[in-house]
C-alpha positions in Angstrom: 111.1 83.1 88.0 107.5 81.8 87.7 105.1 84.9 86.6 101.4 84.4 85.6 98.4 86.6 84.8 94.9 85.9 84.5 91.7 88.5 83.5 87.9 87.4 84.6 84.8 89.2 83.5 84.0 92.1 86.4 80.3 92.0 86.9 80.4 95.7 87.5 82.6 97.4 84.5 85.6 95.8 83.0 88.1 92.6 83.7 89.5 91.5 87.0 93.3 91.0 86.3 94.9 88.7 89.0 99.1 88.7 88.8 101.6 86.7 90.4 105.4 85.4 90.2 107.5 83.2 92.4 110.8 82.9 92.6 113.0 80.0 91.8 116.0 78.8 93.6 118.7 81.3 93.9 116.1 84.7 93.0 114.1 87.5 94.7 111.8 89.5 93.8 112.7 93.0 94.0 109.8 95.2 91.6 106.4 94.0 90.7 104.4 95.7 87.7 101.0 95.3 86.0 100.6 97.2 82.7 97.0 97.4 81.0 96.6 98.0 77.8 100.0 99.9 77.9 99.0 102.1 80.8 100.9 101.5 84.3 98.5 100.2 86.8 100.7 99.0 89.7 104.4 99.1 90.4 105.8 98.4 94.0 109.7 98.2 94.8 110.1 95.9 97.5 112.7 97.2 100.2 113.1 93.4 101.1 113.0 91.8 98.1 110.4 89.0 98.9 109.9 85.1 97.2 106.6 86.0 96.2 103.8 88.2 95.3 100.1 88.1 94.4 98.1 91.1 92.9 94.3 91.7 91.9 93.2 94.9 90.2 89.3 95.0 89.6 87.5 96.4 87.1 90.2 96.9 84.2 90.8 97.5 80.6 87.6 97.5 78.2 84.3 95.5 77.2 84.3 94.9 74.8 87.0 95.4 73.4 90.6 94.4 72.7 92.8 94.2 75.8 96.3 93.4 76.8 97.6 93.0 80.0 101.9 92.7 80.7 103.1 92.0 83.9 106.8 93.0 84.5 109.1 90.9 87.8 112.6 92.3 87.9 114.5 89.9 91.0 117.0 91.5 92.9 120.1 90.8 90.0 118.1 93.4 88.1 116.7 90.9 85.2 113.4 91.1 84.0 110.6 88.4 83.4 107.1 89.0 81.8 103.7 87.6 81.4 101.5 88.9 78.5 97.7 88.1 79.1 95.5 89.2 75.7 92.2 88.8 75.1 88.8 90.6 73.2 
């Protein structure tokens, strides 16, 4: 499983966090989530678990400030794989 995550300054208020994950050979994804800063900000169950998935969230976390952002892909055997993203 290939998961990535990525923030960009929001010219508004806050960070831009843009998730993704593809599976590899053999794997599904079955539950996508995006954590900021410890706080759930997405989590979809996929009925049909899919090969992949892309998310964006806008205008996350704090500036300044410290910020952290986990994003949690658990395929369709029930095994998880995370991405940590941290910045200030």
């Amino acid at each position: 499983m290939d998961v990535t995550c990525s923030h960009s300054k929001n010219p508004t208020i806050g960070w831009d966090i843009t998730a993704s994950a593809k599976a590899g050979t053999g794997e599904k994804i079955a539950r996508a989530q995006i954590f900021v800063n410890g706080d759930s900000a997405y989590d979809k169950l996929f009925d049909a678990p899919v090969n992949s998935w892309q998310e964006q969230l806008p205008g996350q976390g704090e500036y300044p400030g410290d910020n952290e952002v986990l994003v949690v892909i658990t395929d369709d055997k029930g095994e998880d794989t995370d991405s940590i993203d941290s910045w200030s």
